[in-house]
C-alpha positions in Angstrom: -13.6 -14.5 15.1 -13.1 -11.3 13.2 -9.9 -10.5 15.1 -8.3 -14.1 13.9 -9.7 -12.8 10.0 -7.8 -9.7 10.7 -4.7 -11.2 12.2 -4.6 -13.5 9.0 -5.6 -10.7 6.6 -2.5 -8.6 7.6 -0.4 -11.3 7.2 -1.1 -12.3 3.8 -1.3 -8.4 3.2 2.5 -8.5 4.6 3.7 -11.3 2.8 2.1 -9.9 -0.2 4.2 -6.5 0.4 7.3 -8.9 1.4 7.5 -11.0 -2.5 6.5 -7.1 -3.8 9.7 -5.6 -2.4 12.0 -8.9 -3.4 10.6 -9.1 -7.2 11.1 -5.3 -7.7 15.1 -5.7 -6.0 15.6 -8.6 -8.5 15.2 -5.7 -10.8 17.5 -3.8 -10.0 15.2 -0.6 -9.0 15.5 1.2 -5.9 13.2 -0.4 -3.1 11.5 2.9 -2.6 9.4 2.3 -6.0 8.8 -0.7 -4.4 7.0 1.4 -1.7 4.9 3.3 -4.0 3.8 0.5 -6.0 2.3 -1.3 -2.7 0.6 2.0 -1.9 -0.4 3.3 -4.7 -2.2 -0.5 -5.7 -3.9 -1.1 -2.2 -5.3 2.8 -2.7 -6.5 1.5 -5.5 -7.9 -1.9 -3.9 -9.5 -0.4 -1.0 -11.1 2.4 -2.7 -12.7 -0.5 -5.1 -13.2 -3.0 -1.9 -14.8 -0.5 0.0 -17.2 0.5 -2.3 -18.8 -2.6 -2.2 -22.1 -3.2 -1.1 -22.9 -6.5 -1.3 -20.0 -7.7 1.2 -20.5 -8.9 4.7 -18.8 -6.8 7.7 -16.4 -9.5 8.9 -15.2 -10.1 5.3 -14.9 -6.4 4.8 -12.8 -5.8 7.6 -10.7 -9.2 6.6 -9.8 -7.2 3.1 -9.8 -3.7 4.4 -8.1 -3.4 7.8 -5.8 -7.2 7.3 -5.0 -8.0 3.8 -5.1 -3.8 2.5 -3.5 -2.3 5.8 -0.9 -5.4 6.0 0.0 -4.7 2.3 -0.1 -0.7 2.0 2.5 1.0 4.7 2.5 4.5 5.4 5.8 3.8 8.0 7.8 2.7 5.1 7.0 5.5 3.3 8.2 7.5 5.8 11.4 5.6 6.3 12.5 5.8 1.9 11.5 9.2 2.6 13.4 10.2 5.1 16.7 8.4 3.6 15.9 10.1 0.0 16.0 13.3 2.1 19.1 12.5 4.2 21.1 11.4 0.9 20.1 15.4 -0.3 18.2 13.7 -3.2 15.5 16.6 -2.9 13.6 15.9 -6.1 13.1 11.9 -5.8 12.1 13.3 -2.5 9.1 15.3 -3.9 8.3 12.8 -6.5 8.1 10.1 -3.9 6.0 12.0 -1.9 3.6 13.2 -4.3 2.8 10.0 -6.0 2.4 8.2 -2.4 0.3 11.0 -1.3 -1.4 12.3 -4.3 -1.4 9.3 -6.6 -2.8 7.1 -3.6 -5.8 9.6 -3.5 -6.3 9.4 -6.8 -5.9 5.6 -7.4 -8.2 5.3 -4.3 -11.2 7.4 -5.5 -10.2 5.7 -9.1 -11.2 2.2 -7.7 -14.1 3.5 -5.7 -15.6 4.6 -9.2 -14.6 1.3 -11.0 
């Protein structure tokens, strides 16, 4: 049963992450923000989530490993990196990187305390 709660987790997480990346392009803003904001938010969520005590295992791993990890995406951060790097746009590049990295640390450890 807690495989199916996964399964279903990750995709609401992905669908979340889907209507994230369309509302910020109706913006106008480069998807890559779009990225960060997905990461930076399910650090935030998981650090909160998993510092919960009162919640049962199957549920945790429903939140944590489906809906957070089918939300947050390291690969895509890889990918805007990578084509921020290849376009020579060396500061977005470092900005990107240290508010995906660093901010998601510190948005994680900012929920854990909430």
């Amino acid at each position: 049963m807690e495989w199916i709660l996964i399964a279903l987790g990750g995709g609401v997480g992905a669908t979340l992450r889907y209507s994230t990346q369309r509302f910020i392009q109706q913006m106008d803003v480069p998807s890559f923000w779009a990225t960060a904001l997905v990461n930076l938010l399910g650090s935030f969520l998981l650090g909160n989530v998993g510092s919960w005590t009162f919640i049962e295992s199957t549920m945790l791993s429903f939140l944590t490993i489906g809906v957070l990890g089918g939300f947050t995406t390291f690969s895509t951060f890889a990918f805007d990196l990578v084509k921020l790097i290849n376009s020579k746009q060396w500061r977005m590049a470092l900005l990107f990187t240290g508010i995906n990295l660093l901010g998601g640390i510190l948005f994680f450890w900012f929920g854990w305390k909430l």
